[in-house]
Steps between C-alpha positions, in 0.01 A plus 500: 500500500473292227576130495708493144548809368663485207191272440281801487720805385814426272763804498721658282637804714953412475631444201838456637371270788753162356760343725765552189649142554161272448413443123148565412337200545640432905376909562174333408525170730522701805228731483341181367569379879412800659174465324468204599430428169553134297871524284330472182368808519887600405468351152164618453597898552777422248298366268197826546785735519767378206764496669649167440831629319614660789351327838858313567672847494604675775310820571806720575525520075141554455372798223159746614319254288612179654435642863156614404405154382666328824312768719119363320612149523552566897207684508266225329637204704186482728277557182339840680199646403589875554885558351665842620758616302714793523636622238549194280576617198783798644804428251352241285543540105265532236459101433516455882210775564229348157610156705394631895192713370390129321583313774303796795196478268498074476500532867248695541252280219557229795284748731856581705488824634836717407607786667789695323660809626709676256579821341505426157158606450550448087501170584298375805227711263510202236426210805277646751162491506442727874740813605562601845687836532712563780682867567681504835364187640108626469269331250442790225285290263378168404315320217494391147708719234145627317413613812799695613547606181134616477587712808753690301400792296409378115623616217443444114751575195307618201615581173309708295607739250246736597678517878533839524105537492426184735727615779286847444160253534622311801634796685172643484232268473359276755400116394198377734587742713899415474738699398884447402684531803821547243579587145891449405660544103736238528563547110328656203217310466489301845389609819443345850186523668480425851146435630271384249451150354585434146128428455407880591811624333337372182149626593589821512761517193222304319242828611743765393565290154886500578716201444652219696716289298636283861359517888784324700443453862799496721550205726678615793811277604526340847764692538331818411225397760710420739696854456157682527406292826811577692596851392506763748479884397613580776887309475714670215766295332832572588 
């Protein structure tokens, strides 16, 4: 229904989606007329994107990178305010992935809205500020990582070298009415506690007179969250 829509929503969503016989820069000029959109555009996504060096080269010999690059420059031809990208950094390497998380965060400074769906949770975690979790086409979650991860069960690493008498203390003492919900040696002189702050942690080794020499809390990964959010008891791996 909408009068120009690459206007309103640019896509990324083929990354194969190149007639192999047009160079770069003619791929460009015809979405440019589909768009209905001025030719100069064309030199302008070259320019944004960086892709200069290669927009007289046929597509057909094309790397990940290169296609990646062409696929934004298509997508920002009618200079959209929400960007939907699937997948845009599937196959890119190191330089080309510190390049696309830079360039998805500049973006999004202009007030664009960008929408990436990937599985490389390591690294949308570094660019996103919102989640949305999907598990078999049903929303699971949404919202900020401190919030999702705040839903997840804390934990704190301490090191102490009187351990074996603080996991004894948190086991069986309650903390404003709080008690550990677990108490793991990882170590001689470390344990993990799981339900307690690292405030109350050192409350109550500071009432006992034990000591904490470091209270570490764990920041849970977005892939760790997202593991937790979509796990089913119920399935077994096979």
């Amino acid at each position: 229904d909408l009068p120009h829509p690459s206007r309103t929503v640019g896509a990324v969503l083929d990354s194969s989606s190149f007639h192999p016989g047009h160079v770069a820069r003619d791929h460009l000029a015809v979405y440019c007329r589909m768009g209905g959109y001025p030719l100069s555009r064309v030199d302008e996504v070259i320019h944004q994107l960086g892709i200069g060096e290669f927009a007289g080269r046929r597509t057909r010999g094309f790397s990940t990178g290169m296609r990646q690059r062409l696929n934004l420059a298509t997508a920002l031809l009618g200079d959209a305010r929400v960007l939907l990208l699937d997948e845009p950094g599937n196959g890119l390497d190191p330089e080309g992935i510190a390049w696309l998380r830079s360039f998805l965060k500049g973006l999004a400074d202009q007030g664009r809205t960008v929408l990436v769906s990937s599985h490389v949770l390591s690294e949308v975690e570094q660019v996103v500020d919102e989640v949305v979790v999907v598990r078999r086409g049903e929303l699971v979650a949404s919202g900020t990582m401190a919030e999702l991860s705040s839903a997840a069960t804390a934990a704190v690493v301490v090191r102490s070298p009187d351990d074996e008498r603080l996991a004894e203390t948190l086991r069986a003492e309650s903390v404003q009415g709080t008690r550990a919900t677990s108490v793991e040696r990882l170590e001689a002189g470390t344990i993990r506690v799981e339900g307690l702050t690292t405030a109350q942690i050192a409350d109550l080794a500071a009432d006992h007179r034990l000591r904490v020499h470091e209270l570490t809390p764990e920041r849970s990964t977005l892939e760790q969250v997202f593991l937790r959010l979509t796990s089913d008891p119920r399935e077994s791996v096979r």
